[in-house]
Each structure stands twice: as structure tokens, then as C-alpha cells.
C-alpha positions as CSV (number, residue, x, y, z in Angstrom):
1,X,4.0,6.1,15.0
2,X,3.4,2.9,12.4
3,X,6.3,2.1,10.4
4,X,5.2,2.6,7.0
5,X,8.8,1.2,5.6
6,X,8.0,-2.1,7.4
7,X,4.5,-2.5,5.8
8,X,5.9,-1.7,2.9
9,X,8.3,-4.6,3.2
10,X,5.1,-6.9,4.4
11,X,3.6,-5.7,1.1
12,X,6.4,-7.1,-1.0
13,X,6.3,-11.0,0.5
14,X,2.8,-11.2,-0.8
15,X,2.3,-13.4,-4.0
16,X,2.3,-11.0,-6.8
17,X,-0.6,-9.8,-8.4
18,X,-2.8,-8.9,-9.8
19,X,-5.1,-11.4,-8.5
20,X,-8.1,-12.7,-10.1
21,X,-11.5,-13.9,-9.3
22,X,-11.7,-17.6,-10.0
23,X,-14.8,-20.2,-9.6
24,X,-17.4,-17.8,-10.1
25,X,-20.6,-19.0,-9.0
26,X,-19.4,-20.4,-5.8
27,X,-20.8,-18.9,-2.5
28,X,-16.9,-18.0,-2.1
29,X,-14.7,-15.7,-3.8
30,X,-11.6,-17.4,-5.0
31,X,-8.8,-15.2,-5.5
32,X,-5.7,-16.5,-7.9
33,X,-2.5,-15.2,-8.9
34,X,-1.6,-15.2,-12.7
35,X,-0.7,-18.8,-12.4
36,X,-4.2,-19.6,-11.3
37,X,-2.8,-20.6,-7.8
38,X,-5.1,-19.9,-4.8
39,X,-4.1,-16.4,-2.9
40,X,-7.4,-16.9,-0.5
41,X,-11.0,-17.4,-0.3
42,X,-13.2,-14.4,0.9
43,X,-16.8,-15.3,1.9
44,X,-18.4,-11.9,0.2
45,X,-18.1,-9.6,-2.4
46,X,-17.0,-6.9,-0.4
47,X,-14.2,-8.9,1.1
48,X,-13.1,-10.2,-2.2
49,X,-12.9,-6.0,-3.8
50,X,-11.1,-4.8,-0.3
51,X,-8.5,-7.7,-0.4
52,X,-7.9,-7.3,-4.2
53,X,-7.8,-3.8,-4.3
54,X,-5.4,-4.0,-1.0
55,X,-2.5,-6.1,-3.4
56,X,-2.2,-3.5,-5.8
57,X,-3.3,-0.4,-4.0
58,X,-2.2,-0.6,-0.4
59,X,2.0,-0.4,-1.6
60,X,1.2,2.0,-3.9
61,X,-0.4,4.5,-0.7
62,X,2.3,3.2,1.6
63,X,5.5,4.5,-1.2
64,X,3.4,7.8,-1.3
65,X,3.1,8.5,2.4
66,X,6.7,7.3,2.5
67,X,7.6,10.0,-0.2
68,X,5.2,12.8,1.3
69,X,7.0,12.3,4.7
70,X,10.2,12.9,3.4
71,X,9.3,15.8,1.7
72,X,8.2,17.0,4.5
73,X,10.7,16.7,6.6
74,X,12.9,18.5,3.9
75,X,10.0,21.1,4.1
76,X,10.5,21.2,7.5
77,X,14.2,21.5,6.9
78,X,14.2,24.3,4.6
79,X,11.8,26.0,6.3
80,X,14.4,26.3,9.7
81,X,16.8,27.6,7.5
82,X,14.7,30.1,6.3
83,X,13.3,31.8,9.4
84,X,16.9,32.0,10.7
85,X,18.2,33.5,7.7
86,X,15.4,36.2,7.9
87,X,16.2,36.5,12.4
88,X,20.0,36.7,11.3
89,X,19.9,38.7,8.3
């Protein structure tokens, strides 16, 4: 099973965004931080969208599937209790 946690932790290293298209007109996408450093250089338009939307939208999945698995397993939980209240009752 993948270790959301850990990608979660991966997320956080990266430079912080949000990132920017920078040199427009090039034949590369240049992506920049706030500080107008280079992040990386995609080679097309739908590498530079996937990798920017991945900065800001990938931790925000990964704290959701971390929050829906918990829930569930307290789902899970509550359910146990449940059925053996109703088979001891």
C-alpha cells in the first residue's frame, strides 16, 4: 500500500509555490517560484499545467486521502462496536 504520509512529506521539500510561467515565448516552459528562481523547464504545455497544478494540488489530495482513511478506519471502528452491541444486546 503507498505511504501517503511519506509523499506528503516529499510534497513539503519542494520549493514553495505557487509557481509561475516565466520566458514566454520560448519553445520551453519556465517554471519560477515567487522569487523568480527556476523550479524546472518543461518542454510542452501539457507538462508545464501537470507539474504546476502537481505543487499546489497534489498535497492538497494527499491530506485528503490521509483524512478519508482515518475516518474510515474510525468508521470501521464504530461500526465493530456496533454489530456487537446489537449480537450481545
Amino acid at each position: 500500500m503507498r505511504d501517503f504520509k511519506k509523499d506528503l512529506r516529499f510534497c513539503k521539500k519542494a520549493t514553495k509555490g505557487p509557481w509561475r510561467h516565466m520566458l514566454k515565448g520560448t519553445p520551453h516552459a519556465v517554471l519560477c517560484d515567487s522569487d523568480s528562481n527556476v523550479v524546472c523547464v518543461a518542454y510542452t504545455n501539457a507538462d508545464f499545467s501537470f507539474i504546476k497544478q502537481a505543487r499546489s494540488g497534489w498535497s492538497v489530495a494527499l491530506k485528503e486521502v490521509i483524512r478519508l482513511r482515518e475516518e474510515n478506519k474510525q468508521l470501521r471502528k464504530e461500526n465493530e462496536r456496533l454489530r456487537g452491541e446489537s449480537f450481545n444486546g
